[in-house]
Each structure stands twice: as C-alpha cells, then as structure tokens.
N, C-alpha and C positions, 0 to 999 in steps of 0.2 A: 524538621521537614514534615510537610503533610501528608506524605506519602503511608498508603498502609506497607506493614511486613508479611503481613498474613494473608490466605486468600480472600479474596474477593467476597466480601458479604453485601448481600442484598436483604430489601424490607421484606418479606412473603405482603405483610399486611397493606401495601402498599399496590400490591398487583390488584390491574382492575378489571372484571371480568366482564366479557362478552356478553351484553346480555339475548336471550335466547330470539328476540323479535328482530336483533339486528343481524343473528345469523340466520333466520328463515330471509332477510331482505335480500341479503348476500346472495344464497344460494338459488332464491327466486332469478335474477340480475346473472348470477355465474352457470349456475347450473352446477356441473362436476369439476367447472374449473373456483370453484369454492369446496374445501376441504376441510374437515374437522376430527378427520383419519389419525391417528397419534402417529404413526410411523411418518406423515407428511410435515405434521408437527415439528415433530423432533427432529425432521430433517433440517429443518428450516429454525431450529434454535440451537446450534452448534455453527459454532467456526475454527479457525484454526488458535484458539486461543485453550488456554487449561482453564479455563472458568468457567462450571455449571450452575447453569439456570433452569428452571423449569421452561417449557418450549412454548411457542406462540399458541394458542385456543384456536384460529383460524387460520391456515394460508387462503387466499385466491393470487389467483395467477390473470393478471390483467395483461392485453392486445392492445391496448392504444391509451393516450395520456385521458383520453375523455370516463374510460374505465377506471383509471386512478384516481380522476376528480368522483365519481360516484363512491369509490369505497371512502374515500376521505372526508366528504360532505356527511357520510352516515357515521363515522368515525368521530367528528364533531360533533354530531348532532348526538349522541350516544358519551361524550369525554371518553371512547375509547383508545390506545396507543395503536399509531400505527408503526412498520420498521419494514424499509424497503430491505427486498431482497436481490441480491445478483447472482453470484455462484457459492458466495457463502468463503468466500479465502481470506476474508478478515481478519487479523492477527489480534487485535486488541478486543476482543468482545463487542466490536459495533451492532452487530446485530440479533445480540440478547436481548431474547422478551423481558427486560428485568420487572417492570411493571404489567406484563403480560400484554395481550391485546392479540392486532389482527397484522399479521407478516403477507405484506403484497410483495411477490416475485413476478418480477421482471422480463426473468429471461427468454418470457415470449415474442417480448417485443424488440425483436432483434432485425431491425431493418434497415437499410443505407435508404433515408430516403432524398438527400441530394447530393452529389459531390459536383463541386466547380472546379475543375483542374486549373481552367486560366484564371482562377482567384487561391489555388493550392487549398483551397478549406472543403469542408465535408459537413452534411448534418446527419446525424443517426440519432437512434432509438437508443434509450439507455439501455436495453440488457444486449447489444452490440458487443461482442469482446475485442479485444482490442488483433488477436491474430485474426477473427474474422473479417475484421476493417481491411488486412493487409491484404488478407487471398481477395478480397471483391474488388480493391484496387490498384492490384499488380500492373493492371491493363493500363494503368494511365501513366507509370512512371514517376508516380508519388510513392510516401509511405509515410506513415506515422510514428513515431519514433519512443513514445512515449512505452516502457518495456519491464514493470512491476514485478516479471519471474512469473508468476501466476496471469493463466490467462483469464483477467479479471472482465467483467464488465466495463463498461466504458462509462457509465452510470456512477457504479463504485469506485473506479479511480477520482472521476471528480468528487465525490462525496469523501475522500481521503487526500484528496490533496494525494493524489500517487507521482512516484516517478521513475526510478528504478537507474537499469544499468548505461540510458543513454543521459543518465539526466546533467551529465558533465559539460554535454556539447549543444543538446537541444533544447535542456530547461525539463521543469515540471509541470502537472498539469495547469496550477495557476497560470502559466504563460502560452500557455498551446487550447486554451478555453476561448473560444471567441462570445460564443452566446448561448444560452439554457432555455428550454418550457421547462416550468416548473408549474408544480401544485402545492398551490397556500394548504397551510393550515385549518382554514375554512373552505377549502375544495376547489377556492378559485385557481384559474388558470393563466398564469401570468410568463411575459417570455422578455427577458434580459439580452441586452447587449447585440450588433449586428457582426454581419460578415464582412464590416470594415476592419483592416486592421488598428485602427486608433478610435478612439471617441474620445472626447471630455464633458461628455452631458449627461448631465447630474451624477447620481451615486453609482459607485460602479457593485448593482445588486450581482453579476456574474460572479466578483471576484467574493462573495457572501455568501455566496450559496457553494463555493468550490471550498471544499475542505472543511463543509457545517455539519459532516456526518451524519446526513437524514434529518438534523434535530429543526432545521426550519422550515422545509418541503422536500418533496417529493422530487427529483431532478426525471424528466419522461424522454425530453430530447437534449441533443449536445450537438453544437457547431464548434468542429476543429481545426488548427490550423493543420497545414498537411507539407512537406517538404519531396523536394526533387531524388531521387533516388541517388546516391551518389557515385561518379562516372568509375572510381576505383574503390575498395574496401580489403583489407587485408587486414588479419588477426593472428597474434603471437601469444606463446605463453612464454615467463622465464620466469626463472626458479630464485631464491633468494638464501642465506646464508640463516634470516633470523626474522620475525616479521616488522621488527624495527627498519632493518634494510628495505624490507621491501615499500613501508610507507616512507622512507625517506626518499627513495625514487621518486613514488608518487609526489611529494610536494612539491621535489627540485624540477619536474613535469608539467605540473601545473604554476609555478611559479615563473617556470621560463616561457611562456604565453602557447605551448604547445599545444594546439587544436586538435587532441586526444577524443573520438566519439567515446568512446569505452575504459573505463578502469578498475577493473574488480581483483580484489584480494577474496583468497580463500588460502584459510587457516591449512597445518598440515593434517588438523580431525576432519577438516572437510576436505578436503582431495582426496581422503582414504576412503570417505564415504562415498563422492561420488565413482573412485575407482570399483568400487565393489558393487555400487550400483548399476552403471552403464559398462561396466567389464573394463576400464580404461587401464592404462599401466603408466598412471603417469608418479613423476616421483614425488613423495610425500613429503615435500616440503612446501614454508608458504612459496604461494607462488603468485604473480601477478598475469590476470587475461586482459587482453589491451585491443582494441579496436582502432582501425584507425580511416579516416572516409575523405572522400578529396577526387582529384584529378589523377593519373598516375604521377607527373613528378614532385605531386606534395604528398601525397601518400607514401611514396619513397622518401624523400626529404624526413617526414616525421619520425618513420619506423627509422631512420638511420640517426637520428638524435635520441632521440630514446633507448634506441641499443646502447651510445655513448653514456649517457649518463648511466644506464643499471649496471654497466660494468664498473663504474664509479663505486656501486655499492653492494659489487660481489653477484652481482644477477649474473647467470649463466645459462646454458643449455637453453638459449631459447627454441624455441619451435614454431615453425609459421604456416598458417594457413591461410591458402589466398584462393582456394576454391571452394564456394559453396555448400557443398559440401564438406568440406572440410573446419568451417566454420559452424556450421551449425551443430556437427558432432559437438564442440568444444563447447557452445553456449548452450546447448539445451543439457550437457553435463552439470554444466553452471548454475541453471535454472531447478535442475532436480537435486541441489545442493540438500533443500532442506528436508525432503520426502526421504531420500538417502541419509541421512544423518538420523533422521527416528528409526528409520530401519537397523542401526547399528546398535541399540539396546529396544528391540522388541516390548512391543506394551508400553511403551516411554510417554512421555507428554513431555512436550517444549515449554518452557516457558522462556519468550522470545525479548528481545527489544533492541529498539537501535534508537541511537543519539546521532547528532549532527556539530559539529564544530568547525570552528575557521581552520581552513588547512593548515597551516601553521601549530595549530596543536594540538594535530590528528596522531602523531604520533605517541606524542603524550597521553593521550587518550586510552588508545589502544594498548600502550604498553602496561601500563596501571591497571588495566581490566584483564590482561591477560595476567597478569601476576595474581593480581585477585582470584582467580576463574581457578588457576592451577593450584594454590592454596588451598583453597575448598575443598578440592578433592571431588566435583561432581563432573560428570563429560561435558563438554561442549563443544562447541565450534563456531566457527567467524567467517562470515563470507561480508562485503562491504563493497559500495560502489565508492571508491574512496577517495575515486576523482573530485568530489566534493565536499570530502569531507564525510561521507555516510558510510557507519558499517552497523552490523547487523550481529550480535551475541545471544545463542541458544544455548540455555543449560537443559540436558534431558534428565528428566528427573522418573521415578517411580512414584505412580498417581497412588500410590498406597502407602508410602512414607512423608508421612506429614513433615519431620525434620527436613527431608531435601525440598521439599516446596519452601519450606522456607529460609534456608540458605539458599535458594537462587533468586527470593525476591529481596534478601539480603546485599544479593551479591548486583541486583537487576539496581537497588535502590544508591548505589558507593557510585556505578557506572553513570548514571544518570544526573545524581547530584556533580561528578566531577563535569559532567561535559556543558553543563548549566554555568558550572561558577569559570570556565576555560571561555564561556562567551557563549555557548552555545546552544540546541536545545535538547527537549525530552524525547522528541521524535521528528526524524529527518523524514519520514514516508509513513509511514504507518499510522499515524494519529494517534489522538488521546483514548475515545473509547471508555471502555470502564477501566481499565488499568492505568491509566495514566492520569486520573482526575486529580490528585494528590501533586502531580508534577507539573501539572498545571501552572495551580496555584504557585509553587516555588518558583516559577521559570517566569513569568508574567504580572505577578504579584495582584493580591487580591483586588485592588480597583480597579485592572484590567478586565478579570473576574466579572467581576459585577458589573461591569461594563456590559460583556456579552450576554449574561442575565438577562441584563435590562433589554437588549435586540429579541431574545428567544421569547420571554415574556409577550413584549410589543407584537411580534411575528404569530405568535403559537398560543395565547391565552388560557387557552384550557390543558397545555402542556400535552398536545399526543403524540407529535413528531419524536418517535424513539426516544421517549424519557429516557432518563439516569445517567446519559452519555454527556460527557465531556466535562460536566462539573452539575453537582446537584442543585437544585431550586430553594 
C-alpha cells in the first residue's frame, strides 16, 4: 500500500517564497489587512491535524471575490502558492503551507447575499458559517441541514466535500451545491451552475470544484439548496450492550427504509469524554443519538419502530427529547465529542480519520478496528454518523513519543485498507489532504490518479492552487 507509516514529510526545498515586490503590492492593495506578523502566520498554518509544517510568509484577509481575483492574478504572476482559509478545522492538513506561499482568509466575507425562500436556495459569501446561515434564516422557515460538528465555513465545507450528522437523510454537500463564483488559477472569475434544480448543460464544473480542496480555485460564493423546517423533531438516546449491537440496529434501521434524519454512535471513551466535559451523567456505554424529523404522526411512527427493533438488540434506557432545549443539550454534547476527548490526556494530539462503507459492512468495519485500537494499547475513541455508513477513530497520542505516532498511523493504515477492500473508502467527510494522498492512490488506483493530474495541471499550470494536497505533481 502506498500509504506512509511515519509522519508526514514534506520538501523544505520545494517551498516557494514570497518574493519581497509582491509583498510591498499586497500590502499597498490590503493595507493592514495584509500580514507578515508571525503570530498571524502561524495562525493561519495549523489545523486540527498532528502534522507541522512551517506556516504561510503572508496572510491577507480579502472582503469581496474581486479582492481574491487581485491576490491570485499576482500569485500567478509571481508562481507563488496560494491556500484559502476559513476557520482553520480541517482535519487532514488541507491548509498547510507545504510549499509555503500567501494564505487568503476568508472569514470576512461572510454575507447572505440572496436567499429565495419560494425557490428554498440561498447565495452566500464563502467565509459564511454554516450556524450563521441558520440564525439569519430562522425567519423564513428554512434551514440548512448540512451539520460537520465544527462550525466550519460554508466555503470549506464545499472545498471538502463535508457532510456530517444529517448527512443520512439530506445528503452531502455534493448534493445541497447548486452553483459557485470561483477564481481560476489565473485570477479569472468564473460562476458554475444555476439556481435551477436540475441542468444537463455541458460539464458539471460545480460538482469539480465541491470536494477539489482549494487545489483548482478559490470557491468566494455558494448557492445552496435550503429545506422546510420540519413540522415535528424529536431526539432519543439508547444505550447498547456492546457496539456490535448498537451498529446492528443501525443497519436493520436503515435497511428497513426508515427516514432516520440523524444517527450517531459514540464509543463508551467518548460518552465519558463528553460526560466530563459538558458535566453530563450519562451511562458509559456505546450508545446511539437518533434524530428523527416529519409530521407528528410520522415522527411517532419512526421513534416507535426504532425502539422495536433496538430492543431487538439489547438497547435500553432510552431517553427522549422533544424540547429544544432538550435537544440541543444532547447534540452540541455530541459536537464537543472531539475537543472533550483531547481534554482527557492533556497535551494529546489526535491523529484522526474516518472511512466509509456500504452499511452492510459497517459493522464489520468497526468491530476489527476496535479490536485493533484495544490491542495497541493507545486511548481512543469513536464517534460516527453511521447512518451511512461513516464513523470517525481518534488515537490520542503524546506529540513527544514518536513510537505512538506511529502505532496510530499503523493502526490508522489496517482501518483504512480494510474499509477500501469491504467496497468502500479512505474518507467519508474529511478528504484526502496531505494524510490521505497514499490512500488515494490504493482506493482509485493510479489511472484515476493521473486522471485528476491531468485536470489540476490543465486548470492550475503553474501549480499554486494549495500544492501538495491530494496526490503530488
């Protein structure tokens, strides 16, 4: 397999540096929203990944897509690398300087600038997060569903192909993308796809640019689709005997056609985590959180088949919330799974990933990697939206013991290869990145490879669109 065991090695000799006429342009053009502060830097070359790089030479902070065609025309003109930024919660290294250059952050352009209710769609500004889409439009009676755990950019979710814990019942962002502005390579400004729901004319450049991790433009706007609020919602947890039981729920769940919005497993390391984090008392066992969205009498219909079947498989003690309040206690516990879990060996680094497999043999999946995971002997923990097939394995490791880095990329490389050769992939949400360039290749095989080469090349010529990511040149 081409995967490395070790950490992540990058060229030094291959970073290209800023040269000094193109930072006096920048800063003429930005004023103080151009940067070469180290602390701004460094901000802005870290994510949520254990992988150091040296940090971008420049941020600027661009207000409108016509500012990010001016840094990218000079970025061209200069073969310097550029690497969008959003809030920086990227899990795979996507937004390492690995070849250095100039990181444009986004997050100022954070504007709703149309929503059509009686069309359900929305355009925004890419550094838009995805909770602020929802508080601007509470008023209409939509809501966006698309829900990553981090409140990520709306920018970055397309640029990773995100989708999270609704992605069972509404899809991911490949399917909720209507249309993009984007900036080329060469600075131009070009805009994909309309706010019809269908088209069949020519290539579909949206679904090309969702999920290209920065590496072929700059994404500045997003039109998305938007859904009805739904008339009931109610949330349960129930507890499970072993987490075999609890994903066999899951599948006899989703195989029985039940229109489930939500289905997350968390491991019994993470329920302990986030008990000690949000002060919860709930019991430490795996346990399944389950959403469910409709009318009242399908809402109840649902929850009353899903109770049958988890007794089926030893679930008990469920618990229900059906007020707002009550709910949101339960999922933003959910969502602070992972921040909670580092907290539990202070000083820790994660080093994270998650696969995807046909439901069918998710549990297989999971049970081999938790046997693996326990073996080893290093912490971890499982949280997974698994209604699809998707879970999530973090080993915390001590950034000062090179042996555990590397029995968890060990243990990252068994989990990976097994859910590839089960059918399925290297990354359900999270993308390739610098970590997963090795898995790539094994999951797609190299003429696919070379396939998208051959588009980045075509698209990118001078290669500045966040080199190094997703597979090398």
């Amino acid at each position: 397999m081409n995967a490395p065991l070790s950490p992540i090695a990058f060229d030094v000799d291959s970073r290209r540096p800023v040269p000094p006429e193109m930072v006096a342009a920048l800063k003429a053009r930005f004023g103080d929203r151009c940067s070469t502060a180290r602390a701004v830097c460094e901000q802005h070359g870290r994510d949520e990944s254990p992988i150091d790089v040296p940090p971008p030479e420049v941020v600027v902070y661009c207000e409108s897509t016509e500012e990010v065609a001016a840094v990218v025309q000079l970025a061209h003109q200069h073969a310097v690398p550029v690497i969008p930024y959003g809030v920086g919660s990227s899990l795979e290294g996507h937004l390492l300087a690995v070849q250095g250059g100039v990181s444009i952050d986004l997050s100022r352009m954070n504007k709703l600038l149309r929503v059509n209710p009686e069309d359900l769609t929305v355009t925004v500004q890419a550094g838009v997060t995805r909770m602020q889409l929802n508080r601007e439009i509470k008023d209409t009676g939509l809501f966006f569903p698309i829900d990553p755990g981090a409140d990520a950019t709306l920018g970055g979710m397309c640029a990773t192909r995100a989708s999270g814990t609704n992605a069972v019942r509404y899809g991911t962002m490949r399917e909720n993308v209507l249309g993009l502005t984007v900036v080329t390579a060469s600075g131009e400004v070009i805009h994909t796809g309309t706010r019809a729901r269908k088209s069949s004319a020519g290539y579909d450049l949206t679904r090309l640019f969702v999920g290209s991790e920065g590496t072929l433009g700059v994404m500045t706007e997003v039109t998305l689709r938007l859904y009805p609020l739904p008339e009931a919602v109610s949330a349960a947890i129930c507890f499970f005997p072993s987490i075999d039981a609890a994903v066999q729920t899951t599948i006899a769940i989703i195989q029985m056609g039940v229109p489930i919005a939500r289905c997350e497993l968390l491991d019994p390391n993470a329920v302990r985590a986030v008990n000690r984090h949000d002060k919860l008392t709930l019991r430490e066992a795996p346990m399944l959180l389950m959403e469910f969205h409709g009318s009242e009498a399908g809402v109840a219909e649902q929850a009353a088949t899903v109770q049958d079947i988890a007794r089926e498989y030893g679930g008990e003690d469920f618990e229900w919330a059906r007020t707002p309040e009550e709910r949101t206690r339960l999922w933003t516990a959910r969502h602070h799974a992972y921040l909670a879990a580092l907290q539990m060996r202070p000083g820790c680094r994660a080093v994270t990933s998650d696969t995807c497999v046909p439901i069918s043999r998710l549990a297989e999946s999971i049970n081999a990697s938790v046997e693996e995971a326990e073996g080893a002997g290093l912490p971890y923990f499982i949280v997974g939206h698994v209604g699809d097939g998707n879970f999530h394995l973090a080993y915390l490791i001590d950034p000062h013991l090179p042996e555990e880095r590397e029995t968890a990329e060990r243990l990252n490389l068994q989990m990976v290869e097994r859910a590839i050769q089960l059918g399925g992939t290297c990354s359900g949400e999270h993308g390739v990145g610098l970590h997963k360039m090795g898995f790539l290749v094994t999951e797609a095989g190299e003429g696919a490879v070379e396939m998208m080469r051959t588009l980045k090349r075509a698209l990118d010529p001078r290669n500045i669109m966040n080199p190094g990511k997703i597979f090398t040149l």
